[in-house]
N, C-alpha and C positions, 0 to 999 in steps of 0.2 A: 269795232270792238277794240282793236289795239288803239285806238287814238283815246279811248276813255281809259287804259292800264298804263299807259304813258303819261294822263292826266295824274291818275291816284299814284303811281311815281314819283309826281315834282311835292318840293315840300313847299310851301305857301311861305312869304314872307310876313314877319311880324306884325305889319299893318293890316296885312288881310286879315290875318287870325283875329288882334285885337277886334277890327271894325267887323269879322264875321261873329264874334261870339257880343258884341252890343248888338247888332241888327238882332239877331236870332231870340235875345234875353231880352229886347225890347217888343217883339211883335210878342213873343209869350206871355208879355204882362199886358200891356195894353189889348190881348184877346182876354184874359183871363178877366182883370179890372171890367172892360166892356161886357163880356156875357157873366160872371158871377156878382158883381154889384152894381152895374147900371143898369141893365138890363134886368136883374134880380131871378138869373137861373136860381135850379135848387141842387144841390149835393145832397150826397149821400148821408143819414145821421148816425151811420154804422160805421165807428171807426176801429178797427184789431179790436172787433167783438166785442165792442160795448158803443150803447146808445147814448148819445149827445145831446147835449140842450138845444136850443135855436141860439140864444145865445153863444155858446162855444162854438155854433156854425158859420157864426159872423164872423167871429175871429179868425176860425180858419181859413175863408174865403178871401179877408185882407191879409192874413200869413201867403196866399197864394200870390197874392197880387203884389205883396211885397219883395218877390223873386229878383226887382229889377236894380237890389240894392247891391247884389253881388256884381253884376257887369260895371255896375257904376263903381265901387269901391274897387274892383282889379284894373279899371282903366284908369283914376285918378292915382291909387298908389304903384302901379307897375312890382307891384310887390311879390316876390317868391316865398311861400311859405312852406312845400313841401318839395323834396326830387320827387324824377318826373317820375319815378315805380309809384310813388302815392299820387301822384296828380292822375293818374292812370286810374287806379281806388275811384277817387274825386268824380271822374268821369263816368264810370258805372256807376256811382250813387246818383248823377245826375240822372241816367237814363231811366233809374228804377225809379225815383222818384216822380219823374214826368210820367212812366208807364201807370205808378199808382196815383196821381192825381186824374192821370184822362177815365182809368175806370171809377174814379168818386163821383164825377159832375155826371148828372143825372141827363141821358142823351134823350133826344127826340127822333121827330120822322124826319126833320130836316139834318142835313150838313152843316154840326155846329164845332164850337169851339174844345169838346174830348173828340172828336175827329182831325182836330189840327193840332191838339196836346200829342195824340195817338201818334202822327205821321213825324211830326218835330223830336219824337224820342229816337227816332231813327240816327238824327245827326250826331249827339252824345257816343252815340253807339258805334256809331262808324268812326267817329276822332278816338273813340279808345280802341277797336281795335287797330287802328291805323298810326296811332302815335303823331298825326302832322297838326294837331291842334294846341302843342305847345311850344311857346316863344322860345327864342333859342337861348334867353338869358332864363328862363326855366331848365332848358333842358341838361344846363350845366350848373344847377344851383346846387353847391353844397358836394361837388365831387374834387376829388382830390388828384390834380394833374400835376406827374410827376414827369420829366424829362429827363430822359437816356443819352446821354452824348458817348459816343464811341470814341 
């Protein structure tokens, strides 16, 4: 047990972050892409209380699958766009977001891809309460460091 609070102690350097948060936004699209449109699951056509075309289900389905444009655009621009109180924000809207996409896809008897939506909303969760999921040129973006010489 202590060797795992000695783990969540050390802060991960920026390579791991970056290459953990593309593996993680890469298996979530390429599951979602594989079971909502090659496969051709079905989602839910009840969205915040009102019912949807098939049409507007298609869209949503490649809205979901186009999740993988975010990991792509924060590792090609390394860009900070909020401090890290709002990347904090950022991070629970990820986690509720994933929690509300794995209860839309429509689950079966098997072990499918809202069971691995379900378990992956974990990691969001744990990077914000934990704070060790942003780069360290995030986590000084936009503060104002003043020095005290005596």
């Amino acid at each position: 047990m202590m060797w795992f609070i000695k783990f969540m102690q050390k802060r991960p350097n920026d390579n791991t972050i970056k290459i953990g948060r593309i593996l993680f936004w890469l298996i979530l699209t390429w599951s979602l892409y594989y079971n909502l449109i090659y496969q051709g699951d079905t989602i839910e056509t009840n969205f915040f209380w009102m019912e949807v075309s098939q049409n507007a289900i298609i869209y949503i389905k490649y809205s979901f699958a186009a999740l993988w444009l975010i990991p792509l655009l924060m590792w090609i621009t390394n860009i900070c766009l909020l401090k890290k109180k709002y990347m904090r924000y950022i991070q629970v809207l990820f986690w509720i977001i994933l929690f509300y996409i794995s209860g839309k896809i429509v689950s079966g008897a098997e072990l499918d891809v809202d069971t691995l939506i379900f378990l992956m909303w974990f990691l969001p969760l744990l990077a914000w309460i934990t704070w060790k999921c942003i780069t360290t040129k995030c986590l000084k973006y936009r503060e104002q460091i003043t020095k005290i010489r005596v």
